[in-house]
C-alpha positions in Angstrom: 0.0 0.0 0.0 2.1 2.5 -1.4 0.4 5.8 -0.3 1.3 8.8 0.4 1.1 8.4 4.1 4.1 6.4 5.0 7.0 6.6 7.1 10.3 6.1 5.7 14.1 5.9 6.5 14.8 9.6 7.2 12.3 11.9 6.3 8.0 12.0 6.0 6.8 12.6 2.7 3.6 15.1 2.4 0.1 14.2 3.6 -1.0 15.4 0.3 1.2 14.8 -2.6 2.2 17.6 -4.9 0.8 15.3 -8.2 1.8 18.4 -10.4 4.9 20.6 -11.3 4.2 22.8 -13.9 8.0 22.9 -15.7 8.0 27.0 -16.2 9.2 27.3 -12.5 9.6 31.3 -13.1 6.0 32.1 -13.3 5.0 32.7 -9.5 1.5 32.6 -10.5 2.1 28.6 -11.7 3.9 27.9 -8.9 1.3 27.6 -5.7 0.3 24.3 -3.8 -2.2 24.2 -0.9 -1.1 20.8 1.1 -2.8 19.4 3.8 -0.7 17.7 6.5 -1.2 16.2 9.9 0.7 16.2 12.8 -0.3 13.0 14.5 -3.6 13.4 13.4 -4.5 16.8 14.5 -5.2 18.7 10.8 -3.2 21.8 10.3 -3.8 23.3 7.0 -0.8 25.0 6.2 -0.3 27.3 2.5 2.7 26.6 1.2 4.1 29.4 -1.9 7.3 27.6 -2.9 9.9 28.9 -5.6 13.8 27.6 -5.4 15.9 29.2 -3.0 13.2 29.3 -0.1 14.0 32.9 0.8 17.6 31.7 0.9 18.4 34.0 -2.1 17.7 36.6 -0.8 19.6 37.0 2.3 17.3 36.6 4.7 18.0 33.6 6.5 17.1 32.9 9.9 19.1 30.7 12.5 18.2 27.0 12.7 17.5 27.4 16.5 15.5 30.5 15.2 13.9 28.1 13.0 13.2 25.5 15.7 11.3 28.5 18.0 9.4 29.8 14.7 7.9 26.9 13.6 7.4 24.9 17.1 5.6 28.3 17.9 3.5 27.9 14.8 2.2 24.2 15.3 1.5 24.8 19.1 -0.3 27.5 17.9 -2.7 25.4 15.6 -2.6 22.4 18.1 -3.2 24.2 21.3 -0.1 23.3 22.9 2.6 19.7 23.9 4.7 20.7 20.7 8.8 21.0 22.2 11.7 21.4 19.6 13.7 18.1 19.8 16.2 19.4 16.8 17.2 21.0 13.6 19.5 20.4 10.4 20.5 22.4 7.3 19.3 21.0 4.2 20.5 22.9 1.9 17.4 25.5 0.5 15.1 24.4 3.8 15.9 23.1 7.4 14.7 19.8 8.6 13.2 20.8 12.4 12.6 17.4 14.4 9.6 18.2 16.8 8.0 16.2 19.3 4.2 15.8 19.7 2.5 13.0 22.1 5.8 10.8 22.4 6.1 11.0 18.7 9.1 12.4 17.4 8.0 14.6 13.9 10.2 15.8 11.1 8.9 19.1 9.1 10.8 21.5 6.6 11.1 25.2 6.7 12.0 27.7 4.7 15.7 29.1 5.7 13.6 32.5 5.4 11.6 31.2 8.3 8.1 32.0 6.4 7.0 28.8 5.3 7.2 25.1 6.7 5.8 21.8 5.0 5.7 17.9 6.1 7.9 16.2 3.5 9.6 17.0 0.6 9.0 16.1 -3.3 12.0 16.9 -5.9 10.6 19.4 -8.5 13.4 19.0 -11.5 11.6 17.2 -14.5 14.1 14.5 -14.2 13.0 13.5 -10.6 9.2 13.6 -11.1 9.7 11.3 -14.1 11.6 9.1 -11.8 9.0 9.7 -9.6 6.1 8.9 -11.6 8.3 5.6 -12.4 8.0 4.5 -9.1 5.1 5.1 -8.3 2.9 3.4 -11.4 0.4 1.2 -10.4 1.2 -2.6 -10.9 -1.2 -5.5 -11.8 -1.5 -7.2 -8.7 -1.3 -11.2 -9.0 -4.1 -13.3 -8.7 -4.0 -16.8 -6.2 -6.7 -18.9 -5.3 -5.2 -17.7 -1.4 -3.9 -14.2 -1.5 -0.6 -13.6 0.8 -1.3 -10.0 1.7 1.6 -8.3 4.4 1.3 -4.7 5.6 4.2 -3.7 6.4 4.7 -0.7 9.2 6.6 0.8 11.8 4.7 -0.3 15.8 5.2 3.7 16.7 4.4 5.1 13.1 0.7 7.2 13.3 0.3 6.2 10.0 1.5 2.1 9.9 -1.1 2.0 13.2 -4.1 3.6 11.3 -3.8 1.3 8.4 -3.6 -2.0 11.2 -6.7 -0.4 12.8 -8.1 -1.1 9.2 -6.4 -3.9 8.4 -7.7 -5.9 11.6 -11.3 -6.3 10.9 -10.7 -7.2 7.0 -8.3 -10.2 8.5 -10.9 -11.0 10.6 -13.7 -11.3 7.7 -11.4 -13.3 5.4 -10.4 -15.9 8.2 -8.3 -18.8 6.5 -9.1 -17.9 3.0 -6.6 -15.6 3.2 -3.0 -15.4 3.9 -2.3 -12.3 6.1 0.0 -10.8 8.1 1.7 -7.8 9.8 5.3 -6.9 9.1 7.9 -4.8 10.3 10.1 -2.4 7.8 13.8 -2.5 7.7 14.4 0.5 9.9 13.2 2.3 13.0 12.0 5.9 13.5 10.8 6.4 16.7 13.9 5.2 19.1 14.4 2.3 21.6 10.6 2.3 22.5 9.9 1.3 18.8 12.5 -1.4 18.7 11.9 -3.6 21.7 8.0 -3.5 20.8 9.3 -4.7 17.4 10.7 -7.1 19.0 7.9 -8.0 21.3 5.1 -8.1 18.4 7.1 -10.3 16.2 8.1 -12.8 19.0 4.0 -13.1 20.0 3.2 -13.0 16.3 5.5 -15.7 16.0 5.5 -18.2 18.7 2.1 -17.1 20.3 0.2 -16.1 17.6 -3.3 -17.0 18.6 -3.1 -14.1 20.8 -1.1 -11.5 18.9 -4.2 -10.2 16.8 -5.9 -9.9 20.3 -2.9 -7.9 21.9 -2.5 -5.5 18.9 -5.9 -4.5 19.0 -5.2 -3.7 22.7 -2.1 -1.7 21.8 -3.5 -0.1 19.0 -5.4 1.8 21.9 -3.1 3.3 23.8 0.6 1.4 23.3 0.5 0.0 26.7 2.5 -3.0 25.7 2.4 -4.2 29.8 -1.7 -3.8 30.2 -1.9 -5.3 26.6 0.5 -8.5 27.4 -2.0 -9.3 30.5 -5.3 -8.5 29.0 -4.3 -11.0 26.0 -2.8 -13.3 28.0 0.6 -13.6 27.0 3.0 -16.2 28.3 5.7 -13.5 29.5 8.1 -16.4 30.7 7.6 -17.2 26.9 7.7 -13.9 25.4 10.7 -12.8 27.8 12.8 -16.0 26.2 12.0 -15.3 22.9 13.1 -11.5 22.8 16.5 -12.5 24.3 16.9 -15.5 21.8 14.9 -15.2 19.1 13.7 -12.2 17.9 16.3 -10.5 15.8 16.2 -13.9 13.7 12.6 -13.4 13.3 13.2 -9.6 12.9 15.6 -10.1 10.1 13.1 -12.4 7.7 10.9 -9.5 8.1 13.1 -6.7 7.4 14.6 -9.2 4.5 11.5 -9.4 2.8 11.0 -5.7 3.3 14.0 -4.7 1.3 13.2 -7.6 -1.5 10.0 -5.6 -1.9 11.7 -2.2 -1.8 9.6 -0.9 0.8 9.9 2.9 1.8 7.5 3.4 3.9 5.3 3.0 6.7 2.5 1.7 6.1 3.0 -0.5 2.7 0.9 -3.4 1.5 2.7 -6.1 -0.5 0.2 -8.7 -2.0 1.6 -11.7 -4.0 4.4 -10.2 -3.7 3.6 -6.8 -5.5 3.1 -3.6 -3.8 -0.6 -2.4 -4.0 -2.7 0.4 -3.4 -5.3 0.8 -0.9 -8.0 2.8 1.3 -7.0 2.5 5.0 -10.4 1.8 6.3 -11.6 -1.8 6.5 -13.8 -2.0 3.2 -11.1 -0.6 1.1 -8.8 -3.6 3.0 -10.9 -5.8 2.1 -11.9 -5.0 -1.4 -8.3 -4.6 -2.3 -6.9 -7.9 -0.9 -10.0 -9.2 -2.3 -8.8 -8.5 -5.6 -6.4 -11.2 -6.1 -8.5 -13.7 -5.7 -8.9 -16.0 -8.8 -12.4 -16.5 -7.5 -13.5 -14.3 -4.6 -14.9 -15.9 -1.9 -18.2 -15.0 -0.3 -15.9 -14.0 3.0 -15.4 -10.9 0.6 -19.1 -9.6 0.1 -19.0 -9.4 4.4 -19.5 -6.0 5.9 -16.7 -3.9 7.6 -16.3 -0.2 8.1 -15.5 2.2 5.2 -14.9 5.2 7.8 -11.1 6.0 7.6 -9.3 4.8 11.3 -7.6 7.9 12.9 -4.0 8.3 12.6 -1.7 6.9 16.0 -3.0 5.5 18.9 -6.7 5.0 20.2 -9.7 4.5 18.3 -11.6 7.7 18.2 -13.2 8.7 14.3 -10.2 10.2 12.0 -11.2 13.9 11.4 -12.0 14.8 8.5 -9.1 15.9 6.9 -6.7 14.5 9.7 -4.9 12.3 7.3 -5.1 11.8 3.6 -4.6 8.5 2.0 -1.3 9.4 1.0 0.5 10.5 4.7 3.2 8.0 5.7 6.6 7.1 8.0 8.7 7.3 4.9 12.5 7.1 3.7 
């Protein structure tokens, strides 16, 4: 599920794609995008009036620790507060500010001029957007009389947990005629806490995994891993044995399969071995995995929600506008 809400290796890319650059990138007038982005999803709707240089070009360039205040400022402005600067880096044109919102460590881009910010970046030379476009065409997904369907995602990414929330209740309607399962990408972006619950999931997913669908639901509502392991009723002996023994070699299969497919981001969905497209919501799930059956089964016609799961932790309605179908963890 390639789309543009995904996490990858080092930065996000936009909650809503710039699809268009028009290639005469000296007419102002051509060159304005309105993107919507999310910071954990909270909406902040953000107009962004972009020409190279980013105000760099014209001397007036702020600090990055200027930077950091501005912007950090600006979000708890629109968020109503538990924004703190963690860090910032020069780019180049823009500076990459790391904030932190919720236990969620955030990168966003602003301009060295300090007047504009956005969530990810997007090359704009017409060699890049053709690359672009390469990568990101649609491909014919295989068909199997039992689709193997594996989301990939990161356990702390806002955007790998709202596409599990939607994932769960299509796994649930397909039962055994269909092969699905939750991976792990290659990389972590969220620090320790992210890695050792890698490392916990995959060892219950794994070795217990009756009971890991019933403790990632529990997670997916607040990431208590210890009130989660109880409530499921997870063998921690077990569990404690396999982290210490076993789960980097379970880790590694994952994060091998993750670079076979080239995944970049958080969350992607690789059926039959082909990266496909899909809604995050449970219909869309469904319908999409669905797809590559030779003959569908009636498990497909069942009905699950087609409301969109809010991004990160919980299970409260998404906002409208909180996340678009293309925000991701991505590299």
């Amino acid at each position: 599920m390639k789309e543009a809400n995904s996490e990858k290796e080092t930065s996000e890319k936009p909650v809503a794609q710039i699809n268009s650059a028009d290639s005469n990138i000296g007419k102002a007038n051509s060159n304005r995008w309105v993107i919507s982005t999310v910071i954990l999803g909270l909406a902040c709707l953000v107009l962004v009036a972009v020409i190279f240089g980013f105000g760099s070009a014209t001397g007036n360039v702020v600090s990055q620790s200027d930077a950091g205040t501005k912007i950090t400022d600006f979000l708890n402005g629109r968020v109503g507060g538990g924004v703190t600067f963690v860090s910032a880096e020069d780019m180049g044109d823009l500076y990459k500010v790391t904030v932190s919102y919720k236990g969620e460590d955030v990168p966003v881009y602003v301009s060295k001029d300090g007047k504009y910010f956005i969530q990810g970046l997007m090359p704009l030379d017409e060699q890049a957007a053709v690359n672009n476009q390469t990568q990101e065409a649609p491909k014919d997904i295989p068909k199997s009389d039992k689709p193997k369907a594996e989301l990939f995602i990161m356990t702390h990414c806002p955007y790998g947990t709202q596409a599990e929330k939607g994932l769960i209740p299509a796994l649930k309607a397909l039962g055994t005629k269909a092969d699905v399962t939750v991976r792990f990408v290659h990389y972590f972006m969220h620090g320790d806490k992210e890695e050792q619950e890698t490392y916990t999931q995959v060892c219950i997913r794994e070795e217990q995994k009756t009971k890991y669908i019933p403790y990632l639901e529990c997670f997916l509502e607040d990431s208590n891993s210890t009130r989660c392991l109880a409530k499921a009723g997870i063998s921690t002996a077990q569990l404690n044995t396999c982290v210490a023994n076993k789960a980097k070699e379970y880790y590694a299969k994952d994060s091998e399969l993750s670079n076979q497919y080239g995944v970049q981001g958080s969350p992607t969905l690789v059926i039959n071995g082909v990266e496909a497209s899909s809604g995050r919501d449970s219909a869309s799930m469904l319908k999409t995995i669905c797809s590559a059956f030779n003959t569908a089964p009636s498990e497909c016609t069942k009905s699950v929600s087609s409301a969109s799961p809010s991004p990160g932790f919980g299970y409260a309605a998404a906002a409208a506008g909180s996340a678009s179908a293309a925000a991701n963890c991505a590299s």
